[in-house]
C-alpha positions in Angstrom: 14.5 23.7 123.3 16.7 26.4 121.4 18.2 28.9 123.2 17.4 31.2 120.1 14.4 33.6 122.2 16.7 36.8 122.6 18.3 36.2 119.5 17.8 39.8 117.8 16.0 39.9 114.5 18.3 42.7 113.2 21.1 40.5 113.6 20.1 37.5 112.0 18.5 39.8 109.0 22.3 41.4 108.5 23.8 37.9 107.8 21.4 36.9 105.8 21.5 40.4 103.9 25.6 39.2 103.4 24.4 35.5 103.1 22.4 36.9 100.0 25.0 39.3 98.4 27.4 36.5 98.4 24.9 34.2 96.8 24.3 36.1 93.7 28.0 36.9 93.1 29.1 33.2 93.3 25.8 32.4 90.9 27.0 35.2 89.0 31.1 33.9 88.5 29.5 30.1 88.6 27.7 31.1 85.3 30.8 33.2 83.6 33.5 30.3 85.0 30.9 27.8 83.4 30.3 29.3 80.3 33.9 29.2 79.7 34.5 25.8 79.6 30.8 24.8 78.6 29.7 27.4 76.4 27.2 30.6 76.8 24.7 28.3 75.0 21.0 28.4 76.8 21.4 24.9 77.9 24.7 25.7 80.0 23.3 28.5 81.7 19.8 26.4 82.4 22.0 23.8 83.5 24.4 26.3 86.2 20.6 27.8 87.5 19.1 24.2 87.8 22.4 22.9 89.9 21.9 25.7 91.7 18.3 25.9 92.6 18.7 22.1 93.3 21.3 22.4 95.6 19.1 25.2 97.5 16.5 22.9 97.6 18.4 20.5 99.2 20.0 22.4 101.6 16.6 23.5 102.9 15.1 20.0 103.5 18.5 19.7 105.2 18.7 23.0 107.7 15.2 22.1 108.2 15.4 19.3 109.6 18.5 20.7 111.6 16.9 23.4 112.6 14.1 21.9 114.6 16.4 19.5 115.8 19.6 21.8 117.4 19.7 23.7 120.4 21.1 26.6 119.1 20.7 27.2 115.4 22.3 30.8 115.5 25.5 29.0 115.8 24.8 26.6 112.9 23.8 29.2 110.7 27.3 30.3 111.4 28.8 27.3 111.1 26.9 27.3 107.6 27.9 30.8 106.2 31.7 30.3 106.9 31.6 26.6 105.2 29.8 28.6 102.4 32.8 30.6 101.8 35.2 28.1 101.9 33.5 25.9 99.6 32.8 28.3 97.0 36.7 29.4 97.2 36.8 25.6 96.9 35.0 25.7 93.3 37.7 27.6 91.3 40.1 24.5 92.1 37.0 21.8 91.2 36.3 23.5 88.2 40.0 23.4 86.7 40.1 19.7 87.5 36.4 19.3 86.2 37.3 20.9 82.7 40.6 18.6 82.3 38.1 15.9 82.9 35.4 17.3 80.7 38.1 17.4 77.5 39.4 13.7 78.5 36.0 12.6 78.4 34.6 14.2 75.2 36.3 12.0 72.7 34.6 9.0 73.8 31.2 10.4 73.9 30.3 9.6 70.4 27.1 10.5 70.6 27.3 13.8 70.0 26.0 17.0 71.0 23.5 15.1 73.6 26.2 13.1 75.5 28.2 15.8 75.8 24.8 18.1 77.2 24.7 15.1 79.8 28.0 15.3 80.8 28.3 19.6 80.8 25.0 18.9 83.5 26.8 15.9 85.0 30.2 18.2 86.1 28.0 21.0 86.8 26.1 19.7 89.4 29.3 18.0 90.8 30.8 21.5 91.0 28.0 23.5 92.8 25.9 21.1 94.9 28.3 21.2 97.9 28.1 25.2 98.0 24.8 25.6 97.2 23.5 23.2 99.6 25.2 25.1 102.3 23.5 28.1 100.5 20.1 26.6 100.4 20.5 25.7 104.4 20.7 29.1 105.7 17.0 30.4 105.4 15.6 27.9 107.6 18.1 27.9 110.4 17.9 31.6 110.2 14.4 32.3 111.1 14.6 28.9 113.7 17.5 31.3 115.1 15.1 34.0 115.3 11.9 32.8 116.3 12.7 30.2 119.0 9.4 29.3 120.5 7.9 32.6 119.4 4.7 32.7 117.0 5.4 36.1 115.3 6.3 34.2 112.3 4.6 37.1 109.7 6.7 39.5 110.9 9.4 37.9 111.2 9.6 35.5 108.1 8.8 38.2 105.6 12.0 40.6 107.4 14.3 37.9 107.0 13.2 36.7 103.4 13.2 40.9 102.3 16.7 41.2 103.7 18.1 38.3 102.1 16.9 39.3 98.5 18.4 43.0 99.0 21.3 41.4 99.4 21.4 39.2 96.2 19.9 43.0 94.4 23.0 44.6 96.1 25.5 41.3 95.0 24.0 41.4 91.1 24.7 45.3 91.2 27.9 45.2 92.4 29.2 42.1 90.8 28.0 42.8 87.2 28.6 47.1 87.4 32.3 46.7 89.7 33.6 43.6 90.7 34.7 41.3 87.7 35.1 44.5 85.2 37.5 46.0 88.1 39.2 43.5 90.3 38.1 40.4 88.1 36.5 36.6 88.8 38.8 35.7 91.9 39.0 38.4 93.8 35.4 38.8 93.6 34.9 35.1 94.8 37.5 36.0 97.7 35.7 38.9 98.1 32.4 37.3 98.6 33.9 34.6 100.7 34.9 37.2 103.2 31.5 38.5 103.6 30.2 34.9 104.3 32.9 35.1 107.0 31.0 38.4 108.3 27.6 36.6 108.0 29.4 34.1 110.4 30.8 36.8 112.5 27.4 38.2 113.0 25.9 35.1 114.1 28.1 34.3 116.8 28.0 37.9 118.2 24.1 37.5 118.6 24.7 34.3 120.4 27.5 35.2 122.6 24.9 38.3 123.0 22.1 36.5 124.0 23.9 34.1 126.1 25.4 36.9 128.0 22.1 37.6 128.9 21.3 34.6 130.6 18.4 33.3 128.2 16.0 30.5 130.2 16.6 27.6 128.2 13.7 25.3 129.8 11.0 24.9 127.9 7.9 27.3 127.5 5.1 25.4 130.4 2.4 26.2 127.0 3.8 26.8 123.4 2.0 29.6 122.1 1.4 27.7 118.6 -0.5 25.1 120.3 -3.2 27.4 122.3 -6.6 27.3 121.3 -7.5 30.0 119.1 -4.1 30.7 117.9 -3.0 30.3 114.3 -2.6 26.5 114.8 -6.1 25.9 114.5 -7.0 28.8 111.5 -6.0 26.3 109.1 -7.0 23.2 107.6 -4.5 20.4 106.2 -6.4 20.3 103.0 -5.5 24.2 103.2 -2.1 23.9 103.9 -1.3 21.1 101.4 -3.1 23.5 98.5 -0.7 26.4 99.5 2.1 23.6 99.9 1.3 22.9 95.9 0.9 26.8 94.9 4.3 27.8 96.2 5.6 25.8 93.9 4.0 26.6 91.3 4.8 30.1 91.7 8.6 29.1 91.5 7.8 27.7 88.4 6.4 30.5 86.9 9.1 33.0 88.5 11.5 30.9 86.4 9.7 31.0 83.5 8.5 34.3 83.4 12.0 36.0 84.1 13.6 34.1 80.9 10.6 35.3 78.7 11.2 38.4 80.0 14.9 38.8 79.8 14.0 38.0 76.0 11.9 40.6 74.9 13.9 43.2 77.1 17.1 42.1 74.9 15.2 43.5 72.2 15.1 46.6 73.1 18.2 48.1 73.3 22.0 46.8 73.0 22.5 43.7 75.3 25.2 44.4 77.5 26.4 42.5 81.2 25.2 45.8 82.2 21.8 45.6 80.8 21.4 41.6 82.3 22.9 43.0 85.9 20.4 45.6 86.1 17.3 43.4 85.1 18.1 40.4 87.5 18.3 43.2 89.8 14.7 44.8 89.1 13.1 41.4 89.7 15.1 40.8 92.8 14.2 44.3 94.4 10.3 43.3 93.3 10.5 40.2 95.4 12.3 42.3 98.2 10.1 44.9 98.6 6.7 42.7 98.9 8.3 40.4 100.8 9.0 43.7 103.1 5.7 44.9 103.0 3.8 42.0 103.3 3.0 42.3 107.0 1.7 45.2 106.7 -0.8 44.8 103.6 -4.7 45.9 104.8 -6.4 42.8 102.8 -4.3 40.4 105.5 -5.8 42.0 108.1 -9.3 42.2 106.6 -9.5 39.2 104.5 -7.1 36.8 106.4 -4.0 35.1 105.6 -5.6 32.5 103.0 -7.7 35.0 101.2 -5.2 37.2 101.1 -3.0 34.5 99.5 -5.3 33.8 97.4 -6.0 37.3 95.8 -2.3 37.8 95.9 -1.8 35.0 93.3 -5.1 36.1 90.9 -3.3 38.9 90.7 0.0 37.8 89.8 -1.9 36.6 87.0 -3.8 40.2 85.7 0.0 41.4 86.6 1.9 38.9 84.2 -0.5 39.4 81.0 -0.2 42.9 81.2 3.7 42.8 81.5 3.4 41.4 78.0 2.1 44.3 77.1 3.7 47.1 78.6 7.0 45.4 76.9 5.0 45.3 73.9 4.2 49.1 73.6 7.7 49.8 75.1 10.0 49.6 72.0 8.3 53.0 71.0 8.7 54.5 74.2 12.2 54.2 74.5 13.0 55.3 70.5 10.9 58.1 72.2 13.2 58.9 74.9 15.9 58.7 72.5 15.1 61.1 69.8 14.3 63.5 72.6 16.8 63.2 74.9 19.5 61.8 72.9 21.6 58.3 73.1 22.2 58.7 76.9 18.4 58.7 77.9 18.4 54.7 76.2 19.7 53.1 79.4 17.5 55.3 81.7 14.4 54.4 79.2 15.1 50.5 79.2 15.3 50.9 83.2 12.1 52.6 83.6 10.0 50.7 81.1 11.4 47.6 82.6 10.0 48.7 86.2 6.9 49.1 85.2 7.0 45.9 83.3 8.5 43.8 85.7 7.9 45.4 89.3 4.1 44.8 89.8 4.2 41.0 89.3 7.4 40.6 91.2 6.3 42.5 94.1 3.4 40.4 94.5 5.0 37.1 94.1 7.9 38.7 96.8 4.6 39.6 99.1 3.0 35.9 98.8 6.1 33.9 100.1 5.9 35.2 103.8 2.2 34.8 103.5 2.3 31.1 102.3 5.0 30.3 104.3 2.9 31.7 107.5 0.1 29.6 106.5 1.7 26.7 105.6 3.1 26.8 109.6 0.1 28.3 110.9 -1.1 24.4 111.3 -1.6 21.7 113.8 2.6 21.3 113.8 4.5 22.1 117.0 7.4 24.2 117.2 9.6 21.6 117.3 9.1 20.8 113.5 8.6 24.3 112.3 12.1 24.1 111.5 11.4 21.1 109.2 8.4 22.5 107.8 10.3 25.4 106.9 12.4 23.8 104.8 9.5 21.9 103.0 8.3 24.8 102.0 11.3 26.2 100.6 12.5 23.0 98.9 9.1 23.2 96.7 9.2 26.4 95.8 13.2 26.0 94.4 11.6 22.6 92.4 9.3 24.3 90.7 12.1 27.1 90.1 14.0 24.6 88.8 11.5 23.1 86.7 10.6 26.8 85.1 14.2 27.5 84.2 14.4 24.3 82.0 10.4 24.6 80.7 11.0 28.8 79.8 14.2 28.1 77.5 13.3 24.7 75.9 9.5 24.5 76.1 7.7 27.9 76.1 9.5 30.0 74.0 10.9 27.7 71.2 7.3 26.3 70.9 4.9 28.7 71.9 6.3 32.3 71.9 6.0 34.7 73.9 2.8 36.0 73.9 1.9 32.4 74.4 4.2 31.9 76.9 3.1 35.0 78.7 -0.7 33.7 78.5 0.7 29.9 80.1 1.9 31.8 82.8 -0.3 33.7 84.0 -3.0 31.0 83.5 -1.1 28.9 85.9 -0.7 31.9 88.5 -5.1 31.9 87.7 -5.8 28.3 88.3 -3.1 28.5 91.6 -5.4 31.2 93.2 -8.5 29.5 92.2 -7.9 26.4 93.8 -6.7 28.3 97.0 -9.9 29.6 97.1 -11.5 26.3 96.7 -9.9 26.0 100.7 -11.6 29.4 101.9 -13.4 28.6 104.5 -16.7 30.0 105.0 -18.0 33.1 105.6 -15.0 34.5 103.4 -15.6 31.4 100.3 -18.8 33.6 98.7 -16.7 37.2 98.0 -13.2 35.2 97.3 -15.4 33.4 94.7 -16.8 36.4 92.9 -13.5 38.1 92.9 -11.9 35.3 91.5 -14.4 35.3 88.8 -14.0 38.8 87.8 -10.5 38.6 87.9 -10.7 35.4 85.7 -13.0 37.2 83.2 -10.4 40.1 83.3 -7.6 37.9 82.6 -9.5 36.3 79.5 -10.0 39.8 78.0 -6.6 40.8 78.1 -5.4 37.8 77.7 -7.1 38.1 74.0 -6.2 41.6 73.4 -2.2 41.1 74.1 -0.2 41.8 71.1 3.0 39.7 70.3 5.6 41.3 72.6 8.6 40.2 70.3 6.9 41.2 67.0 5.6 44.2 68.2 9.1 45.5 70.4 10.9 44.8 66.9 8.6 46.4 64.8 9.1 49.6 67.5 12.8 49.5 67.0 12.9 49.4 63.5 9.8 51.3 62.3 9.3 51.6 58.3 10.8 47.6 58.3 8.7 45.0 57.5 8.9 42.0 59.2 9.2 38.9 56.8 10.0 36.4 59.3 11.3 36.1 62.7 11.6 32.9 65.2 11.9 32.8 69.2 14.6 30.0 69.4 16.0 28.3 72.1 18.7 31.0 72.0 18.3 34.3 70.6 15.5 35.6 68.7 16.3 36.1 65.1 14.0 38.3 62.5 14.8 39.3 58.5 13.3 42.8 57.9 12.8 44.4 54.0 14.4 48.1 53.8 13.9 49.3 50.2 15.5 46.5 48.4 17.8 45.2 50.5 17.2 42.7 53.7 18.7 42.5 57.3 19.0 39.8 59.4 18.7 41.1 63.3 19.5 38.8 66.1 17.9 39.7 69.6 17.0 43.1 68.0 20.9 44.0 67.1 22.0 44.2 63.2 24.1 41.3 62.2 23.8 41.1 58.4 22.2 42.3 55.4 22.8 41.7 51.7 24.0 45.6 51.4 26.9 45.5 49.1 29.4 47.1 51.6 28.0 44.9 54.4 28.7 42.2 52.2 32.2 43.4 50.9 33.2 43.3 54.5 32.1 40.2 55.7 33.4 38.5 52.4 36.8 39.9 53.6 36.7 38.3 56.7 36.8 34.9 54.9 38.6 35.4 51.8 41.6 37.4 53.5 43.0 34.2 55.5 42.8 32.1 52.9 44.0 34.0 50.0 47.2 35.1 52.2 47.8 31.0 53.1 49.9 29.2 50.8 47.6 26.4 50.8 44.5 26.0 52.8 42.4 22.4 52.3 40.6 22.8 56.4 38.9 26.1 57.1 37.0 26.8 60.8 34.5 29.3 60.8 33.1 30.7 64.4 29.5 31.9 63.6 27.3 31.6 60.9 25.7 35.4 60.9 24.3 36.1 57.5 26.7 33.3 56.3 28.5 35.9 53.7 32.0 35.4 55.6 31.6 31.5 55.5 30.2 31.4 52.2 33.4 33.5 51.2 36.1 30.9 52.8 33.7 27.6 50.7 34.5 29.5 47.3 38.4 28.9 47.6 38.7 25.6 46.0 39.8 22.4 47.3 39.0 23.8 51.2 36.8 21.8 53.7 34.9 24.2 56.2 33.7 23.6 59.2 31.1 26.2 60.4 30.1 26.4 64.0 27.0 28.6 65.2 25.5 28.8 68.7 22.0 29.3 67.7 19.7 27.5 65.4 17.3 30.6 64.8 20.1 32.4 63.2 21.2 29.3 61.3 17.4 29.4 59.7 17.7 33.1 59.6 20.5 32.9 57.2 18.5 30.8 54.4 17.0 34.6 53.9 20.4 35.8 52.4 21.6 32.6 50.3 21.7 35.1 47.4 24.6 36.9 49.5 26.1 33.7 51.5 26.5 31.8 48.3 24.2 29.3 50.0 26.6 28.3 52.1 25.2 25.5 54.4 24.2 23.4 51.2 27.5 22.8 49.6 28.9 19.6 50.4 32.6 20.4 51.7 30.7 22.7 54.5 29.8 21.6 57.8 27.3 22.7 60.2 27.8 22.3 64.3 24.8 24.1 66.2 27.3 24.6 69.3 29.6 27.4 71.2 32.6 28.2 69.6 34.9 28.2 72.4 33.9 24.9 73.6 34.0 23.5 70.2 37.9 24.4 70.4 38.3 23.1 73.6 37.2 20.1 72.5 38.4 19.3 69.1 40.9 17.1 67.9 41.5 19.1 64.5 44.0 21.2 63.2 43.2 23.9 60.6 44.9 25.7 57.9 42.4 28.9 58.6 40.2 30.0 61.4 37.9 33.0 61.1 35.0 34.6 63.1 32.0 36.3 62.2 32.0 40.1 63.5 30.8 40.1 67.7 31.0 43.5 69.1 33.7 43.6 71.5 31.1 44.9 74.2 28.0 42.9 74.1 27.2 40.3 76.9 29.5 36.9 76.4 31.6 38.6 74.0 34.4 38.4 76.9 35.0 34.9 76.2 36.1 35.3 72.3 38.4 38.2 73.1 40.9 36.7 75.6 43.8 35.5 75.9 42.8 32.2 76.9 40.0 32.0 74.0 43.1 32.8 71.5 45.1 30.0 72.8 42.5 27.4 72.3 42.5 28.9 68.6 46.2 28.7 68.4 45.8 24.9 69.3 43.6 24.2 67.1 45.8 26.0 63.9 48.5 24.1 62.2 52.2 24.9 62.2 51.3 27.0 59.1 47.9 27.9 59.7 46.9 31.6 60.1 43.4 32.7 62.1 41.5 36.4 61.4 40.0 38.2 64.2 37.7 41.7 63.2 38.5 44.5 65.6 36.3 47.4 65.4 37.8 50.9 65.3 36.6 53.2 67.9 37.9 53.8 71.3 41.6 54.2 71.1 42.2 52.7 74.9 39.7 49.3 73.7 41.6 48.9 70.3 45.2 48.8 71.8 43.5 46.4 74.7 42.3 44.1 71.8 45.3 44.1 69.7 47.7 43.6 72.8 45.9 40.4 73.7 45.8 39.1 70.0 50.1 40.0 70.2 50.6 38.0 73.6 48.9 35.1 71.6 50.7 35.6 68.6 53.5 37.7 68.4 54.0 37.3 64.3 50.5 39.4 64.0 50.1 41.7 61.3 47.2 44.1 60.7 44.9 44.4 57.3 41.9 46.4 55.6 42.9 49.8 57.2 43.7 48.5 60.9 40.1 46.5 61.1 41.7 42.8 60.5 44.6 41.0 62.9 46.0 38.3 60.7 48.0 35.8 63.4 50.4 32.9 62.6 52.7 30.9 64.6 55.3 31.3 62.7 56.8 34.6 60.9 54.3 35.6 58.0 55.9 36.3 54.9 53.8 37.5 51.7 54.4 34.6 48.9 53.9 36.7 45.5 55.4 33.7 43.8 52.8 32.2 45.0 49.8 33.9 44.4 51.4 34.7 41.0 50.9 30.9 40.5 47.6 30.5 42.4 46.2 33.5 39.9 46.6 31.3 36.6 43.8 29.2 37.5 40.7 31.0 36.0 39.0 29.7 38.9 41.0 30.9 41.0 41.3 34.1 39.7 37.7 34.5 39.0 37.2 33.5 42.9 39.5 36.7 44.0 38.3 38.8 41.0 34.8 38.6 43.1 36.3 39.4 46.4 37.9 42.6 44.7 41.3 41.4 45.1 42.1 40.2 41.2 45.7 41.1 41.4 48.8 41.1 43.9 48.8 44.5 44.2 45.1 44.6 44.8 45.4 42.2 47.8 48.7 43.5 49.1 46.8 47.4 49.4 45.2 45.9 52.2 48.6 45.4 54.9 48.5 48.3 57.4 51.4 46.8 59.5 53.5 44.3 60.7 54.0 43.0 64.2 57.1 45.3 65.2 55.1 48.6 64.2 52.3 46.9 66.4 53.8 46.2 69.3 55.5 50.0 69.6 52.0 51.2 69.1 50.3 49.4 71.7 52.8 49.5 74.1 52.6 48.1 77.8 49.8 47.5 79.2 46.9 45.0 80.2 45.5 42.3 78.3 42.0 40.7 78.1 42.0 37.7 80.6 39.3 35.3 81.2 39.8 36.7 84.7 39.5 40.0 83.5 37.1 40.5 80.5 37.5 44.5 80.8 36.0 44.3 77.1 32.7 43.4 78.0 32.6 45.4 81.7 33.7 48.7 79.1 32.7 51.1 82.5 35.9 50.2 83.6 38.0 51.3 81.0 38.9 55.0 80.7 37.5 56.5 77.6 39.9 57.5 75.3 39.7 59.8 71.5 39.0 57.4 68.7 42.0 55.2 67.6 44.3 57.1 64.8 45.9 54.5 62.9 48.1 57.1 60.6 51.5 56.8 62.2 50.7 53.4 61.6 53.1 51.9 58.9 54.8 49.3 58.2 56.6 47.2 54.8 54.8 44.5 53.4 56.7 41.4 55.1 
């Protein structure tokens, strides 16, 4: 017997409220902390969400099991929530000694790319399982804690479940809009190990509450689960066991459905940590608020709890297919929004299109989890393995969760698209309510049965009707372009579009090339800048591919070796559309291709190069953190040679977010100097000196000079035009201040940087060194 029957429910639903805000922030600096040392690739961040998920899993077949075992499970659940904390504090230590082990290890994987997926996966799971088994054990000692021998389990299961997702909607919005842009990665995990400790606090005080009251502890003379006529009896095993199966299909398609999602919303405006914070948070606050309302839906009360389970998941599926096509038709409502309201109504347009998109089918999967969960326990069990049941049910659900993160990146979208994709899913959501109400028991069977084939003939129509959602948001973006090709890749979604005569490669909907001759001027300077200015450069490294322009201009110095590396395929095929720009690049034979992440690639290799560039990332889009730190520019200065020299592009704009940027490059390399009217940081590890001896030498080759001649820098003087200062002038400019930490990545969080008048570079000058 539990001495849980006076436990108060509003107790147990405020540390589970914490229990969930801490969640998602660890989740949140588990996938940035990750990502550094892995890589922001799709396969790192399915990797983090599978650990994750499996550790949940886990931890409920655990604290299940626990639960119906202990005789008070109020005080394990705050045994659980302070052990939480303390193991995820625990984390940043495991993953310092995890990466040291990670770089040991990678030389002697020789196979490759695959080896070293296995072994990313292989640390990652090592890292979170402890805290996320902990995690995952907290839902089903909660509601043990709460229900005791009680049989309000409706009620009661769908409070603590709608509590517990609005605190992981309150711990995305505050971690991704405040805590790492302002106080950074470990205070926030200090941070959200305090609030585990008030989780913990709370559950003791509703112990010591309830004990204080002098709670009977002997057990109930008649449980009310096992009276005839009570819920026990409503349900059949064959019932229970179909429900068992559809909760975890629903996980899957959760999974799934959120990364297809996430991928056409990406499209429609600029893809900031903002814009990812806020759309996790819309499909958490679905989930909350019909989990919340559940109890109090009508068809539960006239249908029953199987029927209405049942209809709930047909619907999911009408809900999912027309999702796809309110993102489809969104694109033009938000261009709308803009040309009427101006650049500010963007965010607020994104926001509301993606609530009507995304809301309806996650407020119907939130309201069916308290209804499954109440049939599934409904059933000839006894109290005294609810607890156990309880975590079956969750366990299920997280596999299938598991299984949809891995299927939606790798499967669905690289092979199907989308709108396929979309059509999958909500066939699977069709068939799950169809063969619940194959277990309808009579007189309800008949009407289930026609509903369900209405809604099935509904599905089938729209299903036919639903335009491509990533053709069709692109083609809203960019009217008067026509589409020539695009590709859903395991990454991004890339797409070449004709304007006029020219073409333009766009990656998740942003611009990233185009064979325009200043766009191409610019990105040819990127490459041919560092290696015109080094006295002799035979190993060039070139952090992603884009159009290819910038790597195409480092292959045409002669007698160089290139190594390219490029996180996505899709823009890797995307770039054959502008060979006549890239000097077809990824077909010469001194230039290698590595489909990888950059920063993991320089954590990792062994080489030292003459010259490293980088294809132009805008300073504030999502991941664009981890190549403007300090800590990314001392894997690049590793990876130079005493005499090498690495380019990094820094944008003009923003006065405050230029000096923050060129203050970080200095504290890596204090001999920088600055090119191409203040856009270009040139570092070196040792003093730079301009070599017009030389170059004059260099110049006499006519292939040489017919190399430079088509960069537009044919003479000394040409090429020298471009210095803008050197790295005394530099440092009095920037002055004191922050840098960009891996800690800190300010950059990317730009809210928390004060806005300053656009950077004014004419004070600026400096002798050529």
């Amino acid at each position: 017997m539990t001495a849980s029957d006076a436990i108060p429910l509003s107790w147990i639903a405020a540390a589970l409220f914490c229990s969930g805000f801490s969640a998602l922030v660890y989740q949140a600096l588990w996938l940035r902390l990750l990502g550094l040392v892995f890589g922001v690739t799709t396969y790192a961040a399915t990797t983090v969400l599978a650990s994750f998920m499996c550790g949940l899993a886990l931890g409920s077949i655990i604290g299940g099991r626990l639960a119906s075992r202990v005789q008070h499970p109020v005080l394990w659940l705050g045994a659980a929530e302070l052990l939480v904390g303390c193991a995820a504090l625990s984390t940043m230590t495991v993953l310092a000694i995890l990466r040291e082990l990670y770089v040991m290890a990678a030389p002697a994987l020789s196979g490759g790319l695959t080896f070293l997926t296995v072994a990313r996966a292989l640390y990652t799971f090592a890292a979170l399982i402890v805290p996320a088994t902990l995690m995952g054990a907290t839902f089903p000692l909660a509601l043990e804690a709460v229900l005791g021998r009680r049989a309000t389990l409706g009620h009661q299961a769908a409070v603590l479940y709608a509590t517990n997702t609005a605190g992981a909607v309150c711990g995305t919005l505050v971690t991704g809009f405040v805590l790492v842009g302002s106080i950074g990665i470990a205070r926030s995990f200090l941070l959200a190990a305090a609030i585990n400790g008030l989780a913990c606090a709370g559950a003791i005080i509703a112990w010591s509450r309830a004990t204080n009251r002098q709670v009977r502890l002997t057990p109930l003379a008649v449980d009310p689960l096992e009276r005839p006529g009570s819920k026990a009896h409503l349900f059949s095993n064959r019932a229970r066991r179909v429900v068992l199966a559809v909760v975890c299909v629903s996980g899957f398609v959760s999974l799934a459905l959120e990364i297809v999602w996430f991928r056409i919303l990406v499209l429609l405006a600029q893809v900031t940590s903002y814009a990812f914070a806020m759309l996790l948070a819309l499909v958490l606050i679905g989930l909350a608020t019909g989990s919340a309302i559940s109890p109090f839906a009508a068809p539960r009360r006239r249908l029953g709890l199987l029927s209405t389970f049942a209809l709930i998941e047909l619907l999911t599926a009408i809900s999912i297919v027309v999702s796809g096509a309110t993102l489809a038709l969104a694109s033009s409502f938000i261009q709308l929004g803009k040309a009427t309201f101006g650049t500010g109504a963007l965010e607020f347009s994104l926001a509301l299109t993606s609530a009507f998109a995304i809301l309806p089918t996650t407020v119907l999967m939130g309201a069916a989890f308290p209804i499954g969960l109440e049939v599934w326990l409904g059933s000839e069990g006894a109290a005294d393995t609810r607890g156990r049941d309880v975590g079956t049910f969750y366990a299920l659900n997280m596999a299938g969760a598991i299984l949809g993160a891995i299927a939606g990146g790798f499967l669905l979208l690289p092979h199907l698209g989308s709108r396929l994709a979309l059509i999958l899913l909500g066939g699977a959501m069709l068939a799950a309510g169809g063969l619940v109400v194959t277990a309808v028991e009579a007189p309800r069977r008949g009407p289930m049965v026609v509903a369900a084939a209405l809604l099935t003939i509904a599905f089938a129509v729209l299903s036919l009707r639903l335009p491509d959602p990533i053709a069709t948001a692109i083609a809203g973006r960019y009217p008067g372009e026509p589409m020539l090709w695009h590709e859903e890749g395991i990454q991004t979604t890339a797409s070449i579009h004709q304007r006029g005569r020219g073409r333009f490669l766009y990656i998740d909907g942003l611009p990233q090339a185009d064979d325009a001759p200043s766009t191409v001027r610019a990105h040819w300077q990127i490459g041919h800048l560092p290696m015109a200015l080094h006295p002799d450069p035979r190993s060039a490294l070139v952090i992603g591919l884009g159009g290819g322009a910038t790597a195409g201009a480092v292959s045409q110095h002669p007698g160089v070796n290139v190594d390219v590396v490029e996180l996505s395929r899709t823009v890797v095929d995307g770039s054959e559309w502008l060979r006549h720009v890239n000097f077809d690049v990824l077909h010469q034979p001194h230039v290698q291709l590595r489909v990888d992440d950059g920063r993991n690639y320089l954590l990792l290799t062994q080489k030292r190069y003459d010259v490293i560039t980088a294809d132009i990332i805008q300073p504030i889009q999502a991941g664009a953190g981890n190549i403007y730190s300090a800590e990314y520019f001392r894997l690049a200065r590793n990876a130079l040679a005493d005499d090498g020299l690495i380019l990094q592009w820094v944008g003009k704009g923003d006065a405050g977010r230029y000096k923050l940027i060129l203050r970080t490059f200095l504290s890596v390399f204090p001999e920088t100097t600055l090119w191409a009217d203040g856009t270009l940081m040139v570092g070196s590890k040792r003093p730079f000196h301009f070599e017009t001896e030389r170059l004059q030498l260099k110049l006499q080759d006519p292939h040489v000079q017919a190399v430079y001649a088509r960069f537009g820098t044919p003479t000394i003087d040409s090429l020298a035009k471009l210095y803008t200062a050197g790295p005394e002038e530099l440092r009095r400019f920037v002055g004191e201040g922050a840098v960009l930490t891996d800690d800190r990545p300010s950059i990317e969080y730009f809210l928390s940087l004060t806005r300053e008048a656009p950077v004014d570079l004419t004070r600026l000058h400096g002798d050529l060194p």
